[in-house]
MARBAMI-899366 format. One record per residue (C-alpha): residue in one letter; x, y, z. Coordinates in steps of 0.1 Angstrom, whole numbers, plus 5000, padded with zeros to 4 digits. Layout:
! MARBAMI-899366
AXYZ
...
***
This chain:
! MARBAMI-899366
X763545801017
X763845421019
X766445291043
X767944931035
X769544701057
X772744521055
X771244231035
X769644501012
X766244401021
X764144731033
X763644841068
X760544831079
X758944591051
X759144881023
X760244720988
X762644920963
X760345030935
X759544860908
X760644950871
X758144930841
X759544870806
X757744790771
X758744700741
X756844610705
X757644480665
X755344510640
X754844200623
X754444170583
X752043940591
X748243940591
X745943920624
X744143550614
X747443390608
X749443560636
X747343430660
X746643090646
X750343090650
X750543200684
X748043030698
X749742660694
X751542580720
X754142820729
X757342530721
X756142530684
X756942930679
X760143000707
X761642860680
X766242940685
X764943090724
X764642790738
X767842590753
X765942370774
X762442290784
X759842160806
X756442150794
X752842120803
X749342150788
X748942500802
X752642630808
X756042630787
X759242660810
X762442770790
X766242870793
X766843160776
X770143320764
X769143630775
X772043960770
X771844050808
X772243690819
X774943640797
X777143920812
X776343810846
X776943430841
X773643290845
X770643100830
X767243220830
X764043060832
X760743200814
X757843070820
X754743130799
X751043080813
X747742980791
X746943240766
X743743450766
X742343570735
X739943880732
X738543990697
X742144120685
X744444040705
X746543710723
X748243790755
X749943530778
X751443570815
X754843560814
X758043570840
X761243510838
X764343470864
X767843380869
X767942990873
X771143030889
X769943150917
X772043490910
X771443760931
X772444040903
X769443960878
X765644040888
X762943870884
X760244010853
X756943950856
X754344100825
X752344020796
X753343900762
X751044000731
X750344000698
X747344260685
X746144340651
X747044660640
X745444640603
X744744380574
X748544280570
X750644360600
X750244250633
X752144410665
X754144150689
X754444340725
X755744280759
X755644450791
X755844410827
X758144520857
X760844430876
X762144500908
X766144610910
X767944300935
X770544390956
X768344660979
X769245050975
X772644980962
X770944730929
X768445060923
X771445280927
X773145030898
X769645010878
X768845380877
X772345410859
X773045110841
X771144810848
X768044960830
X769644920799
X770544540801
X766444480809
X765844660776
X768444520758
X766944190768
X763644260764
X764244440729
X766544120718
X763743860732
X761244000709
X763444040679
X764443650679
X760643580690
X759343800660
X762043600639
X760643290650
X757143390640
X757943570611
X760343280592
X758742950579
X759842600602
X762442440582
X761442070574
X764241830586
***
């Protein structure tokens, strides 16, 4: 057993463990065209996800209205690396954390994909881990709620994203 201390860090170095989700949407869309898509620049596809911005050739930085951070107050900051690109699939580094500086939200830190799954649809994935904050008692709060506000969020992020992708830019 892991023992904490009072700030909730552990004793003697150990970390609480870390949490693995994964989510996916299959995309009417085909392969070619998905990843054409996905492969601009990451501000021309977050599409409604992004409240804010900071970008770079390599990186996108964005505040996202996020379910968890809502209920907790706070803003959180995504941040989306340089895609690689194998024969069928995209993936880019992503990680996202409370801008806030809130002590109740943890920090993600995974993959975001897009594969071809046939002629016509393409898949639109995520996954990563997490670490519940807070020390024992935040994994005592994760174990029996928390868990479902990270796939909540992470289920909702790739519903708007798929949205995004999915529904043409409207012409101003």
């Amino acid at each position: 057993m892991v023992e904490y201390a009072e700030d909730g860090a552990a004793v003697d170095g150990e970390e609480p463990p870390v949490r693995f989700v994964r989510d996916f949407v299959d995309l009417d869309m085909n392969w070619e065209s998905a990843a054409l898509q996905i492969t601009q620049h990451p501000s021309s596809w977050l599409g409604e996800l992004l409240t804010g911005t900071q970008l770079s050739e390599s990186a996108v930085q964005a505040r996202m209205d996020l379910k968890a951070a809502r209920i907790f107050g706070a803003s959180v900051l995504i941040t989306l690396a340089s895609p690689s690109r194998s024969r069928d699939s995209v993936l880019f580094p992503i990680t996202w954390s409370p801008v806030s500086g809130s002590r109740l939200l943890p920090t993600f830190e995974g993959t975001l994909g897009i594969s071809q799954m046939g002629s016509e649809i393409s898949q639109l994935w995520i996954e990563g881990t997490y670490r519940a904050p807070l020390g024992r008692t935040g994994q005592l709060m994760d174990q029996a709620v928390f868990h479902r506000f990270a796939d909540s969020s992470i289920r909702g992020f790739l519903l708007r994203l798929a949205r995004s992708l999915t529904t043409p830019a409207k012409d101003n």
